[in-house]
VOGU-3710 file (C-alpha; in Angstrom, 3 decimals, decimal comma):
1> xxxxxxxxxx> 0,000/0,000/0,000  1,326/3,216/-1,069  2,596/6,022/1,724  -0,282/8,904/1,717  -0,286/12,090/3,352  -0,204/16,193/2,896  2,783/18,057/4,169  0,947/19,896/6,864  1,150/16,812/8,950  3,976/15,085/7,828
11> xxxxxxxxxx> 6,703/17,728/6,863  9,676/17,108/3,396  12,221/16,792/5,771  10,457/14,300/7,785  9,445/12,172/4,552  13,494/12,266/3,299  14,752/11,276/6,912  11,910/8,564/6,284  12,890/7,401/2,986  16,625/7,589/4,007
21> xxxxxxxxxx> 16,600/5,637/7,483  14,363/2,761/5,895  16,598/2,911/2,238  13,471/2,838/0,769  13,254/2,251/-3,259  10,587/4,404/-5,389  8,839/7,552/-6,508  7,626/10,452/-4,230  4,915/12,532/-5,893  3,840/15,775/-4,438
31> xxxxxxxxxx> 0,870/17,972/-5,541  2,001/21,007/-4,120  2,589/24,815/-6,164  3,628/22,535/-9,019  3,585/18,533/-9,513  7,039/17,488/-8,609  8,444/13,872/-8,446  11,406/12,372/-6,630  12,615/8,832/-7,423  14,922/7,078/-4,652
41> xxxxxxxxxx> 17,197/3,795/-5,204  17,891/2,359/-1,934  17,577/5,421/0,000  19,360/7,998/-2,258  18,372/10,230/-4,048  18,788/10,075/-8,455  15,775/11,887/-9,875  13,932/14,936/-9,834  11,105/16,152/-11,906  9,229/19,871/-11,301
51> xxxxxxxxxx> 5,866/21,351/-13,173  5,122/19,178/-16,246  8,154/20,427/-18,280  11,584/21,649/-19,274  13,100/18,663/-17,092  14,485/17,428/-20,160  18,340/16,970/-20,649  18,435/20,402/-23,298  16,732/22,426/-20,916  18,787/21,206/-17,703
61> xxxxxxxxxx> 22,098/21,987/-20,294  20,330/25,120/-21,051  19,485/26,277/-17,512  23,629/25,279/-16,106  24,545/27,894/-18,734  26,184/24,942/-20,764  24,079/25,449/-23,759  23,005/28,549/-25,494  19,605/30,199/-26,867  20,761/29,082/-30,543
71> xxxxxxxxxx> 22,045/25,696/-29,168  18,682/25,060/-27,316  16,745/25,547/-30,607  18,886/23,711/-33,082  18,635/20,900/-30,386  14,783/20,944/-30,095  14,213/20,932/-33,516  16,470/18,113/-34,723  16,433/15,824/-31,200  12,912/14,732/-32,136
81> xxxxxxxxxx> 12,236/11,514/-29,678  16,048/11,214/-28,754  16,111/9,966/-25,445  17,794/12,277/-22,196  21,019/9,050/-22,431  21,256/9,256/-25,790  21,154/13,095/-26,488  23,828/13,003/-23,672  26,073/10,541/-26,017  25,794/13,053/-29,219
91> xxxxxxxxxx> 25,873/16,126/-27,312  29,508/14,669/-25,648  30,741/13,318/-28,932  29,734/16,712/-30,941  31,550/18,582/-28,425  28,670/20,482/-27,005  29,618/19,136/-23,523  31,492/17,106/-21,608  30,601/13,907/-19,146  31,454/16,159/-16,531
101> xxxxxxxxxx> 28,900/19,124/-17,185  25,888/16,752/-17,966  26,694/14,993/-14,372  26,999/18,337/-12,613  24,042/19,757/-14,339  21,815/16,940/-13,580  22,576/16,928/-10,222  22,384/20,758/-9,054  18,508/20,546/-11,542  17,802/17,960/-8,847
111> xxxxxxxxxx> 18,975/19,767/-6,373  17,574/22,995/-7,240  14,107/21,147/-6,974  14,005/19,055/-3,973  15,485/22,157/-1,675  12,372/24,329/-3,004  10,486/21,375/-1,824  11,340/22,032/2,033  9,419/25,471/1,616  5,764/23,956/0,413
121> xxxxxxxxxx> 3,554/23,554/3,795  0,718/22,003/1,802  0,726/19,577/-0,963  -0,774/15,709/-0,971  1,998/13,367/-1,731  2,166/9,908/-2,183  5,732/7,358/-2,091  4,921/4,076/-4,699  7,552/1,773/-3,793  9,662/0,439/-6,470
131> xxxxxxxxxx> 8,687/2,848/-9,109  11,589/4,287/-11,054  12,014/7,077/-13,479  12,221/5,399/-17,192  15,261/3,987/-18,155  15,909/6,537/-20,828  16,505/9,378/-17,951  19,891/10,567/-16,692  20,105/9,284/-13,053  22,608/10,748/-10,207
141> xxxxxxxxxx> 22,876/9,282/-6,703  22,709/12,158/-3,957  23,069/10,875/-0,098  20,166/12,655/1,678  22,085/13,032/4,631  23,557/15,879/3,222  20,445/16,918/1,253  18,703/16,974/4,233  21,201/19,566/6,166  20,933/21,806/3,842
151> xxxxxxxxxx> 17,556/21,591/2,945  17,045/22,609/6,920  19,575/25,457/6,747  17,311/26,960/3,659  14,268/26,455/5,103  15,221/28,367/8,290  16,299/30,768/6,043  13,388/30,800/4,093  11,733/31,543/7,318  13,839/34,097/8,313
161> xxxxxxxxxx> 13,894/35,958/4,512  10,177/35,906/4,722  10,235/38,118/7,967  12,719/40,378/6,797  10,258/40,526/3,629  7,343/39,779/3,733  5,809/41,425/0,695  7,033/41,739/-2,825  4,763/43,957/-4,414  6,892/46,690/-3,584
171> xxxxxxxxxx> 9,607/48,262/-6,169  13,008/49,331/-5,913  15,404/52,116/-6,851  19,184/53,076/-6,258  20,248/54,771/-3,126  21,373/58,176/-3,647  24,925/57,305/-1,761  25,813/54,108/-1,417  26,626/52,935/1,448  30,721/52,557/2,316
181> xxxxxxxxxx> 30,375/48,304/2,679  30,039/48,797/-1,530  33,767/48,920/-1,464  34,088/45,005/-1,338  30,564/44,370/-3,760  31,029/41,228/-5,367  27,667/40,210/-7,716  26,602/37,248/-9,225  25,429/37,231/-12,379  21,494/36,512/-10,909
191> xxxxxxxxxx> 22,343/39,209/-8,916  23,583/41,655/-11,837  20,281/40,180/-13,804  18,451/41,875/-10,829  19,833/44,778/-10,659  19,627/45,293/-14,436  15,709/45,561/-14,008  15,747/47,652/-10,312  13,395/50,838/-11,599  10,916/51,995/-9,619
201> xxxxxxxxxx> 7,797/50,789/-12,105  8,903/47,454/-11,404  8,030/45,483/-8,358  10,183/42,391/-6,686  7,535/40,136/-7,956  8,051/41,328/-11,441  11,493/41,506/-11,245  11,383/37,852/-9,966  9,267/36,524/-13,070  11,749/38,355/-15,657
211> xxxxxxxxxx> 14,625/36,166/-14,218  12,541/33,091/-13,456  13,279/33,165/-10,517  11,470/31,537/-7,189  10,494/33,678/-4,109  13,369/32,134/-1,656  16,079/33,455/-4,159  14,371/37,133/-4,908  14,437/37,545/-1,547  17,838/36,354/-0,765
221> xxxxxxxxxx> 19,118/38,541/-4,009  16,934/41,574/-3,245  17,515/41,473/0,935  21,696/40,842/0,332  21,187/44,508/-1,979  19,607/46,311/1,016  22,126/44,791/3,148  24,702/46,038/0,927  23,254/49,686/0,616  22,574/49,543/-3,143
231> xxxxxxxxxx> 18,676/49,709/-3,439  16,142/50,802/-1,151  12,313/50,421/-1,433  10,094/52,733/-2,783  6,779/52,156/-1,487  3,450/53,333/-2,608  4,721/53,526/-6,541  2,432/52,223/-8,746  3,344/49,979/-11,498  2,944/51,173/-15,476
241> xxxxxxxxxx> 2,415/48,418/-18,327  5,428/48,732/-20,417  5,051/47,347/-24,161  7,572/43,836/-24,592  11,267/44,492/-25,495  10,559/41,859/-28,235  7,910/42,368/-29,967  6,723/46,149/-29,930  3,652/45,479/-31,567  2,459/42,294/-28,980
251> xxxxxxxxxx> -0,056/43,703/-26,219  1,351/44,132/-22,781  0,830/40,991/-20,292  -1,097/41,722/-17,320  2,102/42,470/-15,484  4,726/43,583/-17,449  8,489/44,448/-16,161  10,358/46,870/-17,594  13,666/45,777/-18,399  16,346/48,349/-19,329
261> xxxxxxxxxx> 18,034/48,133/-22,655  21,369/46,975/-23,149  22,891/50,253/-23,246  21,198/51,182/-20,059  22,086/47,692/-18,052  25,895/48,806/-19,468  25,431/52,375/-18,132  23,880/50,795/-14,564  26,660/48,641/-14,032  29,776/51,309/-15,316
271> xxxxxxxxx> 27,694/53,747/-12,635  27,824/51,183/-9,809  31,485/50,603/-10,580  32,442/54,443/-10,594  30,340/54,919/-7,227  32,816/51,865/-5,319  35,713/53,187/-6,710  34,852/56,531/-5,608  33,890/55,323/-2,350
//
């Protein structure tokens, strides 16, 4: 009989320490924000799947930054029914990739998954024991011990980033004068992606959709900035449709970001540079 529950009652991290202590073989399903899978061999951890797409090999190549737009597409349109093992084989023997950046890609897309997990406090799941992802899928054994410290650190975190911010329908701008702990900014490139679209029109929630990015990392991004002195809210601003950087004819989605152009994001970041090294 299959394992039923919701995580009100019976918590991620208590369902991994489950799985793990008992080395348990099979699939975890959770109905939660998205449908999102997790397939265990003997108590560790190989598979992950999230929402009902893009957990393909090209998009997990794609996302890792080891593939490009152009790659993506060329891939997509002549991969056809190629299987996740054997687009792996051409993609090493084209010289796309290596061995090495399909196993490290695989396994930070699983990981990237089943630490937003610890953050859902409702969603039905079920374990089927013995169920395995098809054999066509790239698999990756992942102790949970580990998995399971970290996920903990995060969702304390989580916890504690949610205090610190609780809403993100506010917008940012630049501070005036940034503050003298700017001398020793070091950005990531989410983080420069982020800045790139701080205006005051555009709320964190925007700002978080243009990057694809979930709640737990805006938050981290956009609290580490306030930290750091380089933005500051601006509250009661109202947010203006802008019309798509893409397509200037398209009609503007319900909540559209405005992203600066290129020239602007170059202008942003030469600005931010001349403010630390006048600092």
């Amino acid at each position: 009989m299959a394992l039923k529950g919701n995580l009100r009652d019976f918590s991620t991290t208590q369902l991994l320490n489950l799985i793990n202590l008992a080395r348990k073989t099979g699939t975890l399903s959770i109905d939660g924000p998205q449908p999102a899978q997790l397939s265990f061999r003997e108590g560790k951890l190989i598979y992950a799947s999230l929402g009902n797409g893009q957990n393909d090999l090209a998009h997990v190549l794609f996302e890792a930054g080891k593939l490009n737009t152009k790659q993506l597409q060329i891939i997509q349109s002549r991969a056809g029914r190629t299987s996740d093992k054997q687009l792996g084989h051409l993609l090493i023997q084209a010289g796309y990739v290596t061995q090495s950046d399909i196993i490290q890609s695989v396994r930070q897309h699983v990981l990237d998954i089943v630490y937003k997990l610890f953050t859902w406090a409702d969603g039905h799941f079920r374990f089927d024991a013995n169920r395995l992802p098809e054999p066509d899928r790239i698999t990756i054994p992942i102790d949970l011990e580990s998995v399971i410290m970290e996920g903990s650190r995060r969702l304390k975190e989580w916890e504690r980033l949610q205090h610190e911010l609780p809403n993100l329908d506010v917008a940012l701008r630049f501070t005036e004068r940034p503050d003298a702990r700017l001398r020793n900014i070091n950005l990531t490139v989410e983080e420069w992606r982020v800045v790139s679209f701080v205006n005051p029109r555009n709320n964190i929630s925007q700002i978080a959709r243009a990057n694809n990015l979930s709640d737990f990392q805006i938050r981290r991004i956009v609290y580490g900035l306030l930290q750091a002195g380089l933005v500051e809210f601006v509250r009661q601003q109202r947010t203006a449709p802008v019309v798509s950087k893409t397509n200037s004819t398209a009609p503007p989605a319900p909540e559209p970001v405005e992203q600066q152009s290129p020239s602007v994001k170059r202008s942003v970041v030469h600005r931010l540079i001349e403010r630390i090294r006048n600092l």
